[in-house]
C-alpha positions, 0 to 999 in steps of 0.5 A, spaced: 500 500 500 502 507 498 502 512 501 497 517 501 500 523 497 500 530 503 500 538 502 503 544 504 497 549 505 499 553 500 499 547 494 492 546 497 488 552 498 492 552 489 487 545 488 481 547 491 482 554 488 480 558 495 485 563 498 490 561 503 487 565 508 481 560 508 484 554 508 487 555 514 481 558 517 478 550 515 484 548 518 483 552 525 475 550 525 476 543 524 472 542 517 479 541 513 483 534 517 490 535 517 496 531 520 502 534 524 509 534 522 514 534 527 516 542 526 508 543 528 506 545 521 499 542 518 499 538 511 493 535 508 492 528 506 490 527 498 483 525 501 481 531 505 482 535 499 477 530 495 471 532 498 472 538 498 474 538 490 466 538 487 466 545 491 471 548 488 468 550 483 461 552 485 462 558 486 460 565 480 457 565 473 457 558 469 462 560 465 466 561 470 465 555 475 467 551 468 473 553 466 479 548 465 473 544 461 470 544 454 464 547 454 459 543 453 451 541 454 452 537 459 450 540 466 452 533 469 460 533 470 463 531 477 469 533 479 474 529 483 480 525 483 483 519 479 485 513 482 486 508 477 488 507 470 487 500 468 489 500 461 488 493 456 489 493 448 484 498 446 480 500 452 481 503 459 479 503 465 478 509 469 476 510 476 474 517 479 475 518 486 468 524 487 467 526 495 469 519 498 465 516 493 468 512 487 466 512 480 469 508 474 468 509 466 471 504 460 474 509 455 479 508 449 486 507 451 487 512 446 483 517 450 487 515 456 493 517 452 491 524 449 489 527 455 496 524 459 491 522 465 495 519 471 493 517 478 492 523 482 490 529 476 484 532 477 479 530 472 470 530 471 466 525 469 461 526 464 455 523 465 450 523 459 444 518 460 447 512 461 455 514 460 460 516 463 465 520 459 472 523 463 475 530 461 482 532 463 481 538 468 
């Protein structure tokens, strides 16, 4: 098993898009749960910062609560982390970590490629009916 991958405050407040000021305020009142070093500094594990992901971009005018994305129709698209590629011939399987929930999508390997998705980038599913699509954010 790995380890699970830490974060300074300052390269988490930059993931989840809010100020430095307000994830130290998280921090204080409880609502972020960080791990002390041995200096007494706070650092985030990747797993906190996941719950918190599908929020980051709640904020302002739709254009702007969809930036990083392709502007398309559907309104469907939940922001999250990967987890998994799991790559056989022609097609991949790709697993998103969204609020502590799992969710899995079979795409082409070639799409996997284009995108250089890895485990740990912050990508969305796109649900449409009965699929699911992944964009790279």
């Amino acid at each position: 098993m790995t380890a699970e991958k830490m974060f300074s405050p300052r390269e988490a407040s930059k993931v989840l898009g809010i100020s430095y000021a307000t994830l130290k305020l998280w921090i204080y009142k409880g609502k972020l749960r960080t791990i002390k070093t041995a200096g007494g500094h706070h650092r985030i594990p990747e797993s906190q910062l996941d719950k918190f992901l599908h929020s980051a971009s709640d904020k302002g005018e739709v254009a702007t609560k969809r930036t990083g994305f392709r502007n398309i129709s559907g309104r469907n698209q939940l922001i999250g982390r990967v987890t998994d590629i799991k790559i056989s011939g022609l097609i991949a399987q790709v697993s998103l970590s969204i609020g502590g929930q799992h969710i899995t999508s079979i795409v082409t390997s070639d799409a996997v490629r284009e995108m250089r998705l890895k485990v740990g980038d912050k990508a969305a599913a796109l649900i449409k009916s009965t699929e699911v699509m992944i964009l790279r954010a």
